[in-house]
C-alpha positions as CSV (number, residue, x, y, z in Angstrom):
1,X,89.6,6.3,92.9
2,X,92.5,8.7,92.7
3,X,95.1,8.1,90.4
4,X,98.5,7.9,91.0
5,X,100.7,11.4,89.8
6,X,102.7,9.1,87.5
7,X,99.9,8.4,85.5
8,X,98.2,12.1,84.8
9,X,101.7,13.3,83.4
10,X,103.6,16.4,84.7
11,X,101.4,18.8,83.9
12,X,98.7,17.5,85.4
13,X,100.7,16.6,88.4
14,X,101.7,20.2,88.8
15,X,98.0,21.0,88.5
16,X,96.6,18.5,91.0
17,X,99.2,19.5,93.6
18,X,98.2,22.9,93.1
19,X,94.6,22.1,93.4
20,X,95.7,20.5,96.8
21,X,97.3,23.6,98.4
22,X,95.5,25.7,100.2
23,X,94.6,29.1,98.6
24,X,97.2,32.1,99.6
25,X,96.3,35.8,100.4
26,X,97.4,38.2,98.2
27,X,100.1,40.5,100.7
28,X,98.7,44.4,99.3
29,X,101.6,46.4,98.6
30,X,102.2,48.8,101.4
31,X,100.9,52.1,100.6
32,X,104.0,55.2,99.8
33,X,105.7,57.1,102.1
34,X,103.9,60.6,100.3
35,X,105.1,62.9,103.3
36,X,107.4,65.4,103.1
37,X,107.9,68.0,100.5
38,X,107.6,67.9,96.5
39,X,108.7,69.8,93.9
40,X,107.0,70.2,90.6
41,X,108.1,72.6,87.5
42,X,107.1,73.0,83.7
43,X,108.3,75.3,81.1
44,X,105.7,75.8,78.7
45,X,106.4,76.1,74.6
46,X,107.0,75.5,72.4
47,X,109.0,78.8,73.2
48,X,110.1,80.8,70.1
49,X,113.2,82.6,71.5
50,X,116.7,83.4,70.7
51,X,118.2,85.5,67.1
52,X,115.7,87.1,65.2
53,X,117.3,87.9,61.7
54,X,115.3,90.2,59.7
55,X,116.5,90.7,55.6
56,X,115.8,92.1,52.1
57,X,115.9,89.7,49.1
58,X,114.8,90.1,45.5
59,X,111.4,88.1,46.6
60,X,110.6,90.6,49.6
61,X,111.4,90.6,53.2
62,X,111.8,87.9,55.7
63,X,112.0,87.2,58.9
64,X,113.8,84.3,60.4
65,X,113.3,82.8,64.2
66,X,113.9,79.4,66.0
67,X,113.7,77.4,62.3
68,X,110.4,79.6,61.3
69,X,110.4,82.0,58.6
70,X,108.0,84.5,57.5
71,X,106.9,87.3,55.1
72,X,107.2,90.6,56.3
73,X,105.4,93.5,56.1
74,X,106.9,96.6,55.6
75,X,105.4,100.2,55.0
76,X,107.5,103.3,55.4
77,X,109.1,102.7,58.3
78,X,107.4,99.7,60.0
79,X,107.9,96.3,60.4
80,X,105.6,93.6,61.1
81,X,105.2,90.2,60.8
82,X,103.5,87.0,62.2
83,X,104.8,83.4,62.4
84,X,103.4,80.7,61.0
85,X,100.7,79.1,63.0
86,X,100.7,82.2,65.5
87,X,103.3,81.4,67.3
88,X,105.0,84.7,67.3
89,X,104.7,88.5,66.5
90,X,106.8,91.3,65.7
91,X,105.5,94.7,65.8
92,X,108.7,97.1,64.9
93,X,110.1,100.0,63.0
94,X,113.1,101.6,61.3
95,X,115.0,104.4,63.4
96,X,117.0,106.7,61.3
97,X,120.6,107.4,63.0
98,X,122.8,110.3,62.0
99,X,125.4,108.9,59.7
100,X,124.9,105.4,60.4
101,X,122.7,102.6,59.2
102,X,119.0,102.6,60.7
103,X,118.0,100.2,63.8
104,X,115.1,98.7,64.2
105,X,113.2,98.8,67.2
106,X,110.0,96.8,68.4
107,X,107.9,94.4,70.5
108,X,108.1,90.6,70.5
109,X,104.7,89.3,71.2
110,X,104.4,85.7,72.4
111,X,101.5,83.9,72.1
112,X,98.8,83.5,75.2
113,X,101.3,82.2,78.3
114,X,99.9,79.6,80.9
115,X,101.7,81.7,83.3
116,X,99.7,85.1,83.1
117,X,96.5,84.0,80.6
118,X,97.8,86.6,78.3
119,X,99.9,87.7,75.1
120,X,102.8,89.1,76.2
121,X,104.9,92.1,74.6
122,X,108.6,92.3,75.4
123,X,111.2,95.1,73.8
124,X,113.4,94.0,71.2
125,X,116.3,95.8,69.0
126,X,117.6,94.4,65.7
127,X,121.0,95.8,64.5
128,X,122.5,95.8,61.3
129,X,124.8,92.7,60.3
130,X,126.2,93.3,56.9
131,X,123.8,94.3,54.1
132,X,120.0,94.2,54.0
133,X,120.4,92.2,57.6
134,X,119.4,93.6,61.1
135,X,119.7,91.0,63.9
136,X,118.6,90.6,67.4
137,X,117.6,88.8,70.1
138,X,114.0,87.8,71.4
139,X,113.4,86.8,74.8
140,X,109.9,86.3,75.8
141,X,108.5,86.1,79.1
142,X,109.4,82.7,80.6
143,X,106.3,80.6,80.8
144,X,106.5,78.1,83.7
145,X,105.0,77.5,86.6
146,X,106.4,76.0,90.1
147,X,104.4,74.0,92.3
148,X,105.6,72.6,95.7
149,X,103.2,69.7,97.5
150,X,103.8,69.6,101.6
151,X,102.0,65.8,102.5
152,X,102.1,65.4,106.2
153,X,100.8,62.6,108.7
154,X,98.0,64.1,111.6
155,X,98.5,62.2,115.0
156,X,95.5,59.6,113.8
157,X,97.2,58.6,110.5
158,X,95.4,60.6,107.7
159,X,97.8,62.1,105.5
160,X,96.6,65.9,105.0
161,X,98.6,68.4,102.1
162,X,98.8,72.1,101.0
163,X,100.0,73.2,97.2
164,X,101.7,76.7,96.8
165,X,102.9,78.2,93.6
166,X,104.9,81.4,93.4
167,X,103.5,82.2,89.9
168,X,99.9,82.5,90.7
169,X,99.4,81.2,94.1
170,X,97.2,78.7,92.1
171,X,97.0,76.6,95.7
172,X,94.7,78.8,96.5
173,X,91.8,77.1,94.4
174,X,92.5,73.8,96.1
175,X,92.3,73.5,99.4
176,X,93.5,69.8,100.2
177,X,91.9,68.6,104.0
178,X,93.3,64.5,102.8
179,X,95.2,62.8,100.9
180,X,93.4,59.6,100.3
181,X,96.2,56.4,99.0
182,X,94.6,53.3,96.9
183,X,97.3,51.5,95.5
184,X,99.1,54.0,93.2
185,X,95.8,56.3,93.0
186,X,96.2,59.2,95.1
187,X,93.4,61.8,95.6
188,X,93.4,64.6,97.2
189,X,90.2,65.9,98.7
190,X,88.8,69.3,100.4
191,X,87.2,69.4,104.0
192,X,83.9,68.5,102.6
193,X,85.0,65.5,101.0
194,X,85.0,66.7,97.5
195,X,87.9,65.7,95.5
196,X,90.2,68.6,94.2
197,X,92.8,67.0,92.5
198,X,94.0,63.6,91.2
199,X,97.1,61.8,90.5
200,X,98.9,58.4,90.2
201,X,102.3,57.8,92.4
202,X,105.4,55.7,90.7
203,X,107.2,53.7,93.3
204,X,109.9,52.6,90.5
205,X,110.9,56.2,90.0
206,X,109.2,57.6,93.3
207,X,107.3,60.0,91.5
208,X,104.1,61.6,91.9
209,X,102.4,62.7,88.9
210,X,99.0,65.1,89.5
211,X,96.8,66.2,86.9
212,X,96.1,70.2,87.0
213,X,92.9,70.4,84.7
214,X,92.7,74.1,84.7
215,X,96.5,74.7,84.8
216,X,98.7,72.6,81.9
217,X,97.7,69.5,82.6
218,X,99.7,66.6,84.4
219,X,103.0,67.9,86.4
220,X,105.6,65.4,88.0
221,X,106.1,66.0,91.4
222,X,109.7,64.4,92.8
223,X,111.2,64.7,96.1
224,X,112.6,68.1,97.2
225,X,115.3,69.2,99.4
226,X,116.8,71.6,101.8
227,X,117.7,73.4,99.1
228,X,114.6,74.2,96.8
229,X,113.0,77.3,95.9
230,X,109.9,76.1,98.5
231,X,112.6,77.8,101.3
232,X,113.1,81.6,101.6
233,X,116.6,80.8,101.6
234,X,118.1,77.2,101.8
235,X,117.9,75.3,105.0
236,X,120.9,75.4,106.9
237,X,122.7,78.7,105.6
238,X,124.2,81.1,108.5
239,X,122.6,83.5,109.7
240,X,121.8,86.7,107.4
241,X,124.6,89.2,107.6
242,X,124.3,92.6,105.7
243,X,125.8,93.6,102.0
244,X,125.4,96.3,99.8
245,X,124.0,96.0,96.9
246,X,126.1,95.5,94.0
247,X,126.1,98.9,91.5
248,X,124.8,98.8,88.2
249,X,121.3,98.9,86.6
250,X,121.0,102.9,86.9
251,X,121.7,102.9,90.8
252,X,123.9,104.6,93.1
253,X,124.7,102.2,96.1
254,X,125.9,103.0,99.4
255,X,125.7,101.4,103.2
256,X,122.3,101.9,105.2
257,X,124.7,104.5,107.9
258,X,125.4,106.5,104.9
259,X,122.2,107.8,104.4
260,X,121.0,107.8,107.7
261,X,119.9,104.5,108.2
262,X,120.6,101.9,110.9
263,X,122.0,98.6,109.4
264,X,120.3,96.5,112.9
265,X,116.8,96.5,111.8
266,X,117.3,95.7,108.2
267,X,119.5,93.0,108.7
268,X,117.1,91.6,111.4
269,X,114.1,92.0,109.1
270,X,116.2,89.9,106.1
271,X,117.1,87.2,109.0
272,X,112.9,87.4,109.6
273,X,111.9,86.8,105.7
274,X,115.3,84.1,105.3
275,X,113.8,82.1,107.6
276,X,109.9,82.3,107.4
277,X,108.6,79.4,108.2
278,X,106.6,78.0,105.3
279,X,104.1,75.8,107.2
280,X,101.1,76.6,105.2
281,X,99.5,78.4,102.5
282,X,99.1,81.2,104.2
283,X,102.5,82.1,105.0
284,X,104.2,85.3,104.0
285,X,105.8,84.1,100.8
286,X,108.3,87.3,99.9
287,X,110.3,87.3,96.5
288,X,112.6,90.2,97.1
289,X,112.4,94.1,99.1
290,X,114.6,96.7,98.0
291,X,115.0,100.3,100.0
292,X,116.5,103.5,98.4
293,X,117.6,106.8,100.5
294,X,118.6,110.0,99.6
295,X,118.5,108.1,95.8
296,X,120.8,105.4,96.6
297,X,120.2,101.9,96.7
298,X,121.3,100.0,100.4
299,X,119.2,96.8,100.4
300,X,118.6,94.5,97.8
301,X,117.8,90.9,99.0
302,X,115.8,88.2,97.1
303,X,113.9,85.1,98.4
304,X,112.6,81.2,97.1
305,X,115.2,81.7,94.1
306,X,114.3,84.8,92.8
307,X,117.2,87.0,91.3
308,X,117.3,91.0,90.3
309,X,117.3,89.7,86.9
310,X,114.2,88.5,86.8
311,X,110.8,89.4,85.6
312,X,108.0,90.3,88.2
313,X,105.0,90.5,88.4
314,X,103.2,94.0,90.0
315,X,99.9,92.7,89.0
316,X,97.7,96.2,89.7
317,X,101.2,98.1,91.2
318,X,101.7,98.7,87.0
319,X,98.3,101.0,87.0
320,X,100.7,103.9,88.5
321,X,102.6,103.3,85.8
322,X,99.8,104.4,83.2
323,X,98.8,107.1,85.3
324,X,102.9,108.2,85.1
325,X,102.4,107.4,81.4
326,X,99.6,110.1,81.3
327,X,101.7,112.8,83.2
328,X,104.7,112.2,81.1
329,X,102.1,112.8,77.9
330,X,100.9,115.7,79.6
331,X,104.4,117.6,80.2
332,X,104.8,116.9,76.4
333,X,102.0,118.3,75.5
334,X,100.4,115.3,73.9
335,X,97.3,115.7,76.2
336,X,95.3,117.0,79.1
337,X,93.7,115.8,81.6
338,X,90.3,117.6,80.8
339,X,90.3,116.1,77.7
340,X,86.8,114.4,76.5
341,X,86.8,110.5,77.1
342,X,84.2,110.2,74.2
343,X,85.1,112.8,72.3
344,X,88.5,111.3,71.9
345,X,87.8,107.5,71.8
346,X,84.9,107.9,68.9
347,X,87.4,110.5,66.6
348,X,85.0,113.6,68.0
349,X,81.5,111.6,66.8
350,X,80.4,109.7,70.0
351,X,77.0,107.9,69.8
352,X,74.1,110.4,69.7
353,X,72.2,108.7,72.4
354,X,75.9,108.5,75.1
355,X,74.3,109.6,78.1
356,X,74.5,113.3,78.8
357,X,76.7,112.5,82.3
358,X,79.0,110.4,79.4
359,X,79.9,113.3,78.0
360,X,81.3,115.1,80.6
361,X,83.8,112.0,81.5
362,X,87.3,113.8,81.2
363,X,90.2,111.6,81.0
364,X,91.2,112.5,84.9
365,X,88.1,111.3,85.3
366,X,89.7,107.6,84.2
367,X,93.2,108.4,86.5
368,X,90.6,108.8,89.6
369,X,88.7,106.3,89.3
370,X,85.7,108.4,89.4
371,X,84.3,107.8,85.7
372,X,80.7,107.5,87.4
373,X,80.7,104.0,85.0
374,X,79.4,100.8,86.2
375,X,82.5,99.9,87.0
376,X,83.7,98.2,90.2
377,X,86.3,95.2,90.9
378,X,85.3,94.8,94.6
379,X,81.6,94.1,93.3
380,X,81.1,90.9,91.1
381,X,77.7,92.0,89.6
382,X,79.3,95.1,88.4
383,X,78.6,95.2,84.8
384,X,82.7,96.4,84.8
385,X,84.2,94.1,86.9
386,X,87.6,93.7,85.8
387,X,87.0,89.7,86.1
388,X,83.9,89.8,84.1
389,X,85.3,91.9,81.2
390,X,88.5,89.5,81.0
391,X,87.0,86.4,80.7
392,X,83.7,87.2,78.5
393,X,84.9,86.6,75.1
394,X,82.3,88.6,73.0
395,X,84.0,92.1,73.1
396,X,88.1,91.4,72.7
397,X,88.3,95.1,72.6
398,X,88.0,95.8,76.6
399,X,88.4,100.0,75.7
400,X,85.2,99.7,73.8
401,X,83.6,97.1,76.3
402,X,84.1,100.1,79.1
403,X,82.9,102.9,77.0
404,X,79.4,100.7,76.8
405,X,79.1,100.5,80.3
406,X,76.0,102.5,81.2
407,X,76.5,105.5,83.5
408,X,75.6,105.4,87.3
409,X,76.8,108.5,88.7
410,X,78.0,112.0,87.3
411,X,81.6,111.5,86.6
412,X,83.7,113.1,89.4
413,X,80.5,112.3,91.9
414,X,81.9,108.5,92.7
415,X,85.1,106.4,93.5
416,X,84.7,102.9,92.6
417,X,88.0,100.6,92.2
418,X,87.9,99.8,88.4
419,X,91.2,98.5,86.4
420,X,88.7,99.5,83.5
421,X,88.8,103.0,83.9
422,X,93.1,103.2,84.4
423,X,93.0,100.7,81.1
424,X,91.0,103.1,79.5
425,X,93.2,106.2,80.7
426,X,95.8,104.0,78.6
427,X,93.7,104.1,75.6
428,X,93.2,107.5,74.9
429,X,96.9,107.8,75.9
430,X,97.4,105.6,72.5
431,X,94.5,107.8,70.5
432,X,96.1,111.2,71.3
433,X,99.8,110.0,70.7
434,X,99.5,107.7,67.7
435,X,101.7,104.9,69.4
436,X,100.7,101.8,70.7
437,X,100.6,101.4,74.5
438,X,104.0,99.1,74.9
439,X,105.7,101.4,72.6
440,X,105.1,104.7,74.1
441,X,106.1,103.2,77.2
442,X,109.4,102.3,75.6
443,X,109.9,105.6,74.3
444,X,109.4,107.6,77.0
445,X,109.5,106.0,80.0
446,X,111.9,102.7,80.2
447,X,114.6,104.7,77.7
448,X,115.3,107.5,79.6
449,X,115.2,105.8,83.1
450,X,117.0,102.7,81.5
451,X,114.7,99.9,82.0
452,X,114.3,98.3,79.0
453,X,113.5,95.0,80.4
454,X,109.8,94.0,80.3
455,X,106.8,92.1,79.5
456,X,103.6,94.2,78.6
457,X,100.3,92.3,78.9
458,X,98.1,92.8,76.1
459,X,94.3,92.7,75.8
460,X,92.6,90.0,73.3
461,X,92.6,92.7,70.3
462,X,96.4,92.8,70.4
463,X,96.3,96.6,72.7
464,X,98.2,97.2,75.3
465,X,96.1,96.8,78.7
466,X,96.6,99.6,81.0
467,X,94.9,98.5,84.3
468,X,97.8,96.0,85.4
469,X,99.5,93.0,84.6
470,X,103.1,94.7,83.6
471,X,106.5,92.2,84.2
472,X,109.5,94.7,85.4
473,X,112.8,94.4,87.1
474,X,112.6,94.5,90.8
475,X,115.4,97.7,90.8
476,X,113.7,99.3,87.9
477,X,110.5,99.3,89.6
478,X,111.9,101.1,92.6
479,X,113.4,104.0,89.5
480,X,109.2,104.6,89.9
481,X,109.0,105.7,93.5
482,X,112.3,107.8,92.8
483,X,111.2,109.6,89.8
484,X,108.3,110.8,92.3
485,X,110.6,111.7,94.8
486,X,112.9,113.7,92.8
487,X,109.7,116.2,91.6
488,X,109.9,114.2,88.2
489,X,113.2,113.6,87.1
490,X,115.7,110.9,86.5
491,X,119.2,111.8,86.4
492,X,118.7,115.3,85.9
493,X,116.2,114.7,82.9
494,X,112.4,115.9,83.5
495,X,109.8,113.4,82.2
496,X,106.6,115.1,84.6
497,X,105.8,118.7,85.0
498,X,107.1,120.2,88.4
499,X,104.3,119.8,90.9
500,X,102.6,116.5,89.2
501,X,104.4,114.2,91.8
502,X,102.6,116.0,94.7
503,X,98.7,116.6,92.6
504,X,99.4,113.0,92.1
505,X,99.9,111.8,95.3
506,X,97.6,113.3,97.7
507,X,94.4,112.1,97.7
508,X,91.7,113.4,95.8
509,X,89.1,110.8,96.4
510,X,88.7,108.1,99.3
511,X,88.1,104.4,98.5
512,X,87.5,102.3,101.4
513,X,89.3,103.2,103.8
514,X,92.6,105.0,102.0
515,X,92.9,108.1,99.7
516,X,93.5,107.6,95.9
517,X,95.3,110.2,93.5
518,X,96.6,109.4,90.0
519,X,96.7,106.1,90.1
520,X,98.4,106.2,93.5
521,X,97.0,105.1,96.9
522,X,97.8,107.9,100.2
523,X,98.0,106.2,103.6
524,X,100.6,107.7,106.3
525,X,103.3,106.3,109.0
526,X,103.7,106.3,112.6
527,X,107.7,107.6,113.0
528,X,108.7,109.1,116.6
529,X,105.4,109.8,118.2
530,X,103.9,111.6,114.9
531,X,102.4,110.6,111.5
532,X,104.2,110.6,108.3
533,X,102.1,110.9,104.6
534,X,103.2,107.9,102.1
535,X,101.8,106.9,99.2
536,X,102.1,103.6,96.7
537,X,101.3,101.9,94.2
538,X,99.7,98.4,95.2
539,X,99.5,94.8,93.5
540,X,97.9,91.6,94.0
541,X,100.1,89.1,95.8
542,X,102.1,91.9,98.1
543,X,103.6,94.0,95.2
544,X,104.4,97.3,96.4
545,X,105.9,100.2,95.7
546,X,106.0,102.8,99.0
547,X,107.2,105.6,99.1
548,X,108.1,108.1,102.3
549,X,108.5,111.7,100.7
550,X,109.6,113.3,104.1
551,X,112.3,110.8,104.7
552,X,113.5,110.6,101.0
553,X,112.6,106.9,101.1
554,X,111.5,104.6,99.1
555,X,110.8,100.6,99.2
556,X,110.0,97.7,96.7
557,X,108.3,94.6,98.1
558,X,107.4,91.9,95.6
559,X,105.3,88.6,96.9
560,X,103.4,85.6,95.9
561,X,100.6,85.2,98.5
562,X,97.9,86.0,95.8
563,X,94.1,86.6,96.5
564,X,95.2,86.2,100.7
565,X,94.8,89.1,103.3
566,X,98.5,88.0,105.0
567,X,99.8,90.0,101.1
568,X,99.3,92.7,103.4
569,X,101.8,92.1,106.1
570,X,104.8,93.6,104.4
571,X,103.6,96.9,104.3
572,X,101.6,97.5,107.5
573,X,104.0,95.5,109.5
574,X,107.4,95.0,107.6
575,X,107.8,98.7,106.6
576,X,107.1,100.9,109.7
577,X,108.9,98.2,112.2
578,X,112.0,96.9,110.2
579,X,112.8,100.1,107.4
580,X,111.0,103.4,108.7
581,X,112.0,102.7,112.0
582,X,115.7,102.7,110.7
583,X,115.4,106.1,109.4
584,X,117.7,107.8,112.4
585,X,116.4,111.2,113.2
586,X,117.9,114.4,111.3
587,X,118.8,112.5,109.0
């Protein structure tokens, strides 16, 4: 017999009349809104930046740094010291100055960055500040990395994504098909179903946090806007109209009709990159173009929040810069080019079984890419893939992994693309002048054509690695292509022998389908019904450096579409229609 509710009590009352209802559905949360654009970014550290104070006390020297200190080393007129727990480097020395206290001059080197898998050396100069103190500032290479998520909606409801990042173009290694929603699990997988990346979405703070396993871990991804960096140029903003430059950095400026240029198609190739469409991750993705006539400066634009300030990238665009390294060497008499690879490397007592063909390597050998080592980029079973030597870890001295390479051609017989060989060039650069890569590029390159803003990459045994990687300023890159134009000099000041701009550019071998010289690649123009020679230097991502001897010209073009053919564009499409075609004629 059932019992009245007065008599269970109220808690059983509560509990029979819940007994008696009938059993509700749980209502799922509705799945987020993901489409639309995010916006991810992380700064790496911790960063050691900011005053380095360097000083003698009765106990020895010390160095001081973002609250670290260390004992320094110093011998005659070097400096050195490393931070505790490796989390900095200085490599320096004392410069004696007529009548006045001595500066010291030197590298920074920050530990391995997330952005570029590599120690990084950037220039610093310490003053003196009182007695026994010298002072300066350290800024490293900023390690960070962008990454912007597009999530859209196909006609039958599955959500489908791209990634980009102007870093690395790390997208590239996960192509998203779907983006699959279960509750606040998001995954996102590739065409054949496999999942490529995983991540959890906040609806309190609309946040969508995806783990990167390869790349830093876990980045937050909020909601981006008109305005973000993912844009050439924010969304909205009229219509492009032309500027010149602004002076400074080394430059002489001037308007595009005072050198014999037509402002139209410069200003409508800017209006072209500030609004590219950036509908998938294949789209051009420019970060700045700069063109010099005559040796003046008349466009300068920059794109997805890039500044001239800034530190880029030229990826293999920096191996004409060791092969400029070697000609500046050469007109001071530091070195030739005949000189013996071996010879040189192993302090004149190579192994006594080197292979005969060894022997003969010279060291324009290395500038031509025609060692005859087994040495190729393009092939992944080459014993001297640049690839393979970076990421075995048995050998951290890469200039002693490529002189073990076996021989497979007579040196001289055989072009083969290999950053080992220009990295090696680099080496015996360092062997014959005593200095260590970064600095000799300090000292006799960036000082006299005022660039001293950098980040050297470095290989695992602390040298400098010649075969690419190098950080510069988009306007003191261009300074290259000018030097080359003006027979070797900068501002009236030789740094190459007369004639070593033109033996460097003109081809002297063919690989693939283009002519290499010293380091530089030889290609030509179509201008007015005829062709017109040009060399560069070329980088991974669409960094380039081209250069138009006949029409004094030169352009910078620096990108972000990494490991993709559309890097290309800019220059066999950009250039010729937009900046050689504004060359007027007689000009």
């Amino acid at each position: 017999m059932r019992r009245p509710a007065a008599a269970l009590g109220l808690v059983g009352a509560v509990a029979l009349f819940a007994a008696a209802r009938p059993a509700r559905t749980p209502v799922p949360a509705p799945p987020p809104e993901l489409e639309g654009l995010w916006a991810a970014h992380r700064r790496f550290g911790p960063d050691v930046a900011g005053s380095l104070a360097l000083r003698r006390t009765d106990g020895g020297w010390r160095a001081e740094i973002g609250g670290y200190s260390a004992a320094v080393d110093v011998h005659g007129d070097t400096v050195h010291f490393v931070l505790p727990e490796s989390r900095g480097e200085f490599r320096g020395r004392f410069e004696n100055r007529a009548g006045e206290p001595p500066l010291v001059r030197g590298h920074w080197i920050q530990p391995r960055t997330m952005r570029s898998f590599a120690r990084m050396a950037t220039p610093v100069t310490l003053a003196p500040e009182g007695a026994e103190r010298w002072t300066g500032a350290v800024t490293p290479l900023a390690d960070e990395l962008h990454f912007y998520l597009v999530v859209r909606r196909r006609e039958d409801g599955t959500l489908s994504a791209f990634l980009r990042n102007p870093e690395a173009n790390i997208g590239r290694f996960y192509p998203i098909d779907r983006v699959l929603v279960d509750g606040d699990a998001v995954a996102f997988r590739d065409s054949a179903g496999r999942t490529r990346l995983e991540g959890r979405y906040d609806p309190e703070f609309d946040r969508l946090s995806v783990y990167f396993p390869l790349n830093g871990g876990t980045f937050d991804f909020e909601r981006a806007d008109d305005a973000s960096r993912f844009y050439p140029r924010p969304l909205g903003d009229p219509p492009y109209a032309y500027r010149q430059p602004p002076p400074g950095g080394d430059w002489d400026v001037a308007r595009p009709e005072d050198v014999g240029m037509s402002t139209g198609p410069l200003v409508e190739m800017v209006r072209m990159l500030a609004t590219m469409p950036m509908d998938a991750i294949d789209s051009p993705d420019i970060h700045g173009i700069l063109v010099a006539r005559h040796g003046k400066l008349v466009l300068e634009e920059y794109f997805h929040g890039y500044t001239r300030d800034d530190l880029h990238g030229t990826r293999s665009a920096s191996k004409s810069v060791t092969t400029t390294l070697v000609g500046v060497a050469a007109y001071e008499g530091t070195l030739g080019l005949d000189a013996p690879v071996y010879e040189t490397m192993y302090d004149g007592a190579p192994p006594r079984d080197l292979d005969p063909r060894a022997r003969r390597m010279t060291l324009e050998h290395l500038i031509t890419m025609t060692p005859g080592l087994a040495c190729d980029d393009s092939d992944l079973d080459s014993p001297g893939n640049e690839d393979r030597m970076q990421s075995q870890e048995e050998q951290p001295d890469w200039l002693r992994y490529t002189l073990e390479l076996p021989m497979t051609h007579e040196p001289g017989e055989h072009a083969a693309y290999c950053s080992a060989s220009q990295n090696l060039a680099g080496g015996m650069l360092s062997r014959l002048s005593g200095e260590w890569l970064p600095e000799y590029y300090r000292d006799h390159f960036t000082g006299p054509v005022d660039a001293e803003s950098y980040a050297m990459n470095l290989a695992p045994d602390g040298a400098g690695y010649g075969g690419g990687g190098l950080y510069v300023r988009p306007r003191d890159f261009l300074k290259l292509g000018q030097l080359y134009l003006n027979d070797g000099t900068w501002r009236g000041r030789h740094l190459l022998d007369s004639g070593w701009a033109a033996n460097a550019t003109r081809a002297h071998y063919q690989i693939g389908d283009e002519g290499y010289g010293y380091g530089w690649w030889v290609f030509s123009y179509p201008w007015r019904g005829r062709e017109l020679s040009a060399f560069y230097a070329g980088g991974n991502g669409g960094q380039y450096l081209i250069v138009v001897p006949e029409l004094d010209l030169a352009v910078a073009i620096f990108g972000g579409n990494y490991n993709q053919r559309v890097m290309h564009v800019p220059k066999y499409e950009y250039v010729p229609k937009y900046v050689v075609a504004a060359v007027l004629p007689g000009t």
